[in-house]
N, C-alpha and C positions, 0 to 999 in steps of 0.2 A: 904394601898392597895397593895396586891399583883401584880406585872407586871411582863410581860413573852416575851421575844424577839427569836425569831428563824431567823438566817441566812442563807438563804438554798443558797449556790455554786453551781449549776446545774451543774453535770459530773465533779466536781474537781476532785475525786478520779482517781486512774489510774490503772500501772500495771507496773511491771520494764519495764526499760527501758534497752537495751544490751549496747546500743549505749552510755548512759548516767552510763555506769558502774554500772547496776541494779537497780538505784535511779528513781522514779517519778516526775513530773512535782511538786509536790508537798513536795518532799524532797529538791526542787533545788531550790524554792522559795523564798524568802526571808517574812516573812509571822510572822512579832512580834507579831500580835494582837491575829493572833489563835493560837498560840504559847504559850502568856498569858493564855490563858481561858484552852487550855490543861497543862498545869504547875500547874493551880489554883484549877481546881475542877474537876470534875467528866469524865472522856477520855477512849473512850471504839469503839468498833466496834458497829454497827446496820444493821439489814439484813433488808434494807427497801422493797424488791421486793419477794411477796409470793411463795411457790412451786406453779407451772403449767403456770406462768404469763409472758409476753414479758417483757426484762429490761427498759421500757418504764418509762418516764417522767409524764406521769398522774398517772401510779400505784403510784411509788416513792412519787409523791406529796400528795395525798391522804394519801400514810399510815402516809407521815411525821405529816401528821395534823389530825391524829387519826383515819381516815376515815378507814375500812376493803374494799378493792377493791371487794372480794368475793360477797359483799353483795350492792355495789354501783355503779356497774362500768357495764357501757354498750360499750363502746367504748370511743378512744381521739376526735373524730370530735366534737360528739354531746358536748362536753363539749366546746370546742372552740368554738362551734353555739352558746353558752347559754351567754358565754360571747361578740357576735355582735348582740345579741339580736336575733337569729334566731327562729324560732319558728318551734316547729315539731312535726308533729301530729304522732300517736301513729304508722302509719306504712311508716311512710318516716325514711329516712336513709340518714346521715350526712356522706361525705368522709373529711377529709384534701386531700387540693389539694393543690404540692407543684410546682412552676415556678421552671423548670427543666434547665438545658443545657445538649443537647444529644450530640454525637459525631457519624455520619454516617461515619459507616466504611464499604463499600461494600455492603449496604442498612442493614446491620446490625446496631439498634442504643443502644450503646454503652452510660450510663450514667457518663457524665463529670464532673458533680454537681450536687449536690441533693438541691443546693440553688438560681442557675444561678448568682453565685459571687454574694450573699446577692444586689440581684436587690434591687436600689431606692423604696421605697413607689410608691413616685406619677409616678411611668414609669411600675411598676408591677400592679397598680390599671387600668390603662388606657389599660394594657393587657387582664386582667380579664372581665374590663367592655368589650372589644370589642369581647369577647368570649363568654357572655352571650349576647351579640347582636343577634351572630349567631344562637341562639335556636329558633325556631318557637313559637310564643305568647302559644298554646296547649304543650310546651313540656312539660314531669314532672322534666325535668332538672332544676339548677338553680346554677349559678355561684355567688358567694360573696367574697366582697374583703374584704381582712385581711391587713396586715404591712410585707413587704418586700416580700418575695418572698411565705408565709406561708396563706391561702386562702380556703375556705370552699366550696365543692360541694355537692347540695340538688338532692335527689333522690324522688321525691313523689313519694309513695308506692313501693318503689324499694326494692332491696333483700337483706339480711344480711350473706347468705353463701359465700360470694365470696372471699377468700383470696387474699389478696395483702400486699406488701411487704414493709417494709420503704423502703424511696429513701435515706436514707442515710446508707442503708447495702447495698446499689447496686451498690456504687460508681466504675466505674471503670468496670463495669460489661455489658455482654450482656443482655438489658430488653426484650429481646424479650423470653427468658426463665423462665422470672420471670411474665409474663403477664395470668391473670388467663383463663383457659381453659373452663369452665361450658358454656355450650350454653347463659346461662341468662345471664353470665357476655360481651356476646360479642358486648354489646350495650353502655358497658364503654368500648371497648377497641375499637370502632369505635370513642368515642369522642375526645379518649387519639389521637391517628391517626390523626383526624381531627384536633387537637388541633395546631400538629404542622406544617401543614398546613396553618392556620392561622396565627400563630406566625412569623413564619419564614418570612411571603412577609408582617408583619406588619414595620412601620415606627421606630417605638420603637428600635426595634431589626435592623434594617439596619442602625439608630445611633448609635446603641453599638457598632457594628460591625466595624464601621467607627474610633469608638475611641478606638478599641483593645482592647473592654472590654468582659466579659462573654454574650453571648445572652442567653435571654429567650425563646428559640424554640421549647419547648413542657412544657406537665403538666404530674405527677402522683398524683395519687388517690390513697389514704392510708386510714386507722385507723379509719374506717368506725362503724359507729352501730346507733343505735336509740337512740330516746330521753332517756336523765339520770333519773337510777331510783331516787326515791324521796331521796334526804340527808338532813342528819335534819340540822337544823339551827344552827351554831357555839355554839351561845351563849346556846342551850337547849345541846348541844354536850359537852361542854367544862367546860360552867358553867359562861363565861363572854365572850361580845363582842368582836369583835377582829377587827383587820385591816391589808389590804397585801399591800405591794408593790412592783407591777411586772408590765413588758413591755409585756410580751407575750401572748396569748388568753387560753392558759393552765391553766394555773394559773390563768389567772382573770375569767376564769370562772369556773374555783373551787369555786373563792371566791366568783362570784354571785349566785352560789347554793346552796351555805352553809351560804350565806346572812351576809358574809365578809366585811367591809366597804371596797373599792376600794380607795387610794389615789393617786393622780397622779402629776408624775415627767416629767417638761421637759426634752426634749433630753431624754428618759430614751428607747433604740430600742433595744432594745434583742438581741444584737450583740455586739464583743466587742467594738464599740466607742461609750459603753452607757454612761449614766451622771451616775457613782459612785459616787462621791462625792455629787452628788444631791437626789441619792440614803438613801446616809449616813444621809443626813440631813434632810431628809422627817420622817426617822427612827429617832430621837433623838427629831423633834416635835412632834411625835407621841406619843411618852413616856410621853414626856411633859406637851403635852393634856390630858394627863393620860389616853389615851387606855391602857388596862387590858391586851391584848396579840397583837403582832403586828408579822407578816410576811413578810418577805423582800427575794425578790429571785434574783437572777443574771443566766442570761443565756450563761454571754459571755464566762466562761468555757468552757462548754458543745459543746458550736461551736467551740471552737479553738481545741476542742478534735476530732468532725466529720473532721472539717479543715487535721487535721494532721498533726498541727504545735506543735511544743516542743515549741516554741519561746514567739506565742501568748499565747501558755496558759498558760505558766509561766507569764507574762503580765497581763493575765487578772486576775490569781488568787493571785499576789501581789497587783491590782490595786482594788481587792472587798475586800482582807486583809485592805486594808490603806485606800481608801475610803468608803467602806460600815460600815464593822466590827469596824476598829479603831474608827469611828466616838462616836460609841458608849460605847466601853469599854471605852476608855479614859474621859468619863464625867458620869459611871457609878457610881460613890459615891455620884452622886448628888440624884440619888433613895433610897428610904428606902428599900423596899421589891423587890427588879431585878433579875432576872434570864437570862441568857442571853446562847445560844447554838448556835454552828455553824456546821451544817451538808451538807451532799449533798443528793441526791434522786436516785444517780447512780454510778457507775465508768464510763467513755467515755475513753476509752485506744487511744493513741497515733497511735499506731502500727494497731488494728481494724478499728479505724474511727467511730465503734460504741459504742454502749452501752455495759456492761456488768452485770452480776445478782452477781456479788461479795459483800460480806457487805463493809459498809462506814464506813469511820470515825466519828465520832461526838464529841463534848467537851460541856460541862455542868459547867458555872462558875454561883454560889448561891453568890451576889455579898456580902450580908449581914453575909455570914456564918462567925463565927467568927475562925475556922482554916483554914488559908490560907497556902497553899502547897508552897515551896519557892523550889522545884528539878521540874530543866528546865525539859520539852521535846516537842522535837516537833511535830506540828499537822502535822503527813502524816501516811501512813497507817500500816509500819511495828511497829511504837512505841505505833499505837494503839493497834493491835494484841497483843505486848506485856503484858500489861495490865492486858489480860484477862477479862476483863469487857464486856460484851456482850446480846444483845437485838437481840429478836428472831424472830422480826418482829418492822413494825413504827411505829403501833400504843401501843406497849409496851412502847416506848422509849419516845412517846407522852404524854401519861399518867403521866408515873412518871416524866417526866419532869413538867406539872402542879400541882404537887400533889395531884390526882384523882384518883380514880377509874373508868374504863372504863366503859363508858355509856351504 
């Protein structure tokens, strides 16, 4: 039986660094195991983010897993509704709403964090819940709680033209300029207002404040759209059942519309002190069970890129090398037929804070193949380039990596 493993590092990739003598977080790494699989077999660049698209985390994942955004993609929220079970009828419209920290400068509010210092669960839940309290039983509002500071807002029958912004390109930024303008939208930006209102004289937040920690004193509203169109089911997509595992609501609700087994890891929070190693080992029974293709994503990259830490993210992306990825390469001869790739879905640059549309790196080790490459290099982005080896979209890179023809 054929078996298939994909590694997705959420924003491992990067961008030089000045400061780090033009090297990336990922050249500075210490990183044996992808190192191995780019040494071993197939190491090339992939343009996973389509012309016309935001460098966003949903596109990226999607095309990794074959999906064409073009033809599946209505918005990030509604996919994260899909994955808390939300349900949404054909003219409600789903926001991500993220537990902000503002910075009042002069009644200017100035965003401090687009995460409120990765608020607790249980003290960002108790926020959320005390803010859908505030709606009137008739509103068409509807507040849901997510994990950390990342949370969903329901709009029945509300509007899909309203632009708004990630809160993690605003860092640092006046939001009162990025606040959308459309008369129809001023009924979100009375809540966003409201919001922090609430926040700010809640109990929650005068305990953070007491322990010199980040407050949660407001919310933005992002990555809005309607219910997802229909995605076909992995196994009619791919040709065999599949399995992910992920902490975040992106990803797990790709994987409950594509009808993905969900497996789940303690300790596993979409932040860098997730359980890698429980990660790594979730992924090796997996195999074992003999799932046909299995998906494993790590977030804490990607935050430690929004962060703007060199530090963590070289951290996090030695700590998904050795506990996620090693787990498994290192007991890869025990499969007959394995395939094993380690990608990402974006660059997250140091220096931005954000995302960017540049291609990734990826590495393709066929563990059965019987010539094995024995000249090192390593996995970071200019030895990709090198190469020359390159995919012109994700779901190219998808495909051949299953040895398919696209559905």
């Amino acid at each position: 039986m054929n078996q298939y493993i994909i590694f997705q590092g959420d924003g491992m990739p990067d961008l030089p660094i000045k400061s780090e003598g033009g090297k990336t977080p990922l050249m500075l790494a210490k990183t044996p195991n992808m190192d191995f699989l780019a040494s071993k077999g197939q190491f090339g660049l992939v343009k996973t983010i389509p012309d016309g698209f935001e460098p966003q985390s949903d596109i990226g994942n999607l095309s990794l897993l074959g999906y064409n955004p073009r033809e599946v993609y209505t918005g990030r929220s509604p996919i994260e509704a899909a994955s808390r079970g939300i349900k949404l009828d054909k003219h409600d419209v789903s926001f991500r709403l993220n537990l902000v920290t503002f910075d009042d400068r002069r009644g200017r509010w100035f965003l401090d964090d687009f995460s409120a210092g990765h608020i607790e669960p249980n003290k960002a839940q108790e926020l959320v819940n005390a803010l859908g309290k505030c709606m009137d039983v008739n509103s068409p509002f509807e507040f849901h709680t997510g994990l950390s500071y990342r949370h969903t807002f329901v709009w029945r029958g509300g509007r899909t033209d309203i632009k708004l912004e990630p809160p993690h390109n605003l860092q640092g930024r006046d939001t009162y300029a990025f606040l959308p303008k459309e008369g129809h939208a001023k009924c979100l930006v009375n809540i966003m207002e409201r919001a922090r209102e609430i926040l700010e004289a809640h109990t929650v937040n005068q305990e953070l404040e007491r322990l010199g920690l980040k407050v949660a004193n407001g919310i933005w509203l992002w990555g809005q759209g309607v219910a997802p169109k229909h995605i076909k089911p992995f196994e009619i997509h791919a040709g065999f059942k599949g399995a992910a595992i992920a902490a975040v609501d992106l990803v797990r609700g790709i994987a409950r519309l594509a009808k993905i087994e969900l497996i789940e890891v303690a300790g596993a929070t979409g932040f860098i002190d997730t359980n890698y190693e429980g990660k790594g080992e979730a992924a090796l029974k997996a195999l074992e069970d003999k799932y046909s293709f299995v998906f494993v994503h790590v977030e804490a990259p990607d935050e430690a890129g929004h962060m703007g830490s060199l530090k963590e993210k070289i951290l996090a992306i030695e700590r998904f090398d050795s506990g996620v990825v090693g787990k498994v390469v290192k007991n890869a001869y025990r499969f007959d037929n394995l395939k094993i790739m380690v990608v990402s879905d974006h660059r997250t640059p140091i220096a931005t804070k954000t995302h960017s549309s540049h291609p990734v790196p990826f590495a393709i080790w066929n563990v059965s193949d019987s010539v094995h490459k024995n000249n090192y290099r390593k996995f970071e982005e200019n030895t990709a380039a090198q190469t020359n080896v390159f995919y012109s979209s994700g779901p190219e890179l998808f495909f051949n990596f299953i040895d398919r023809q696209s559905s």
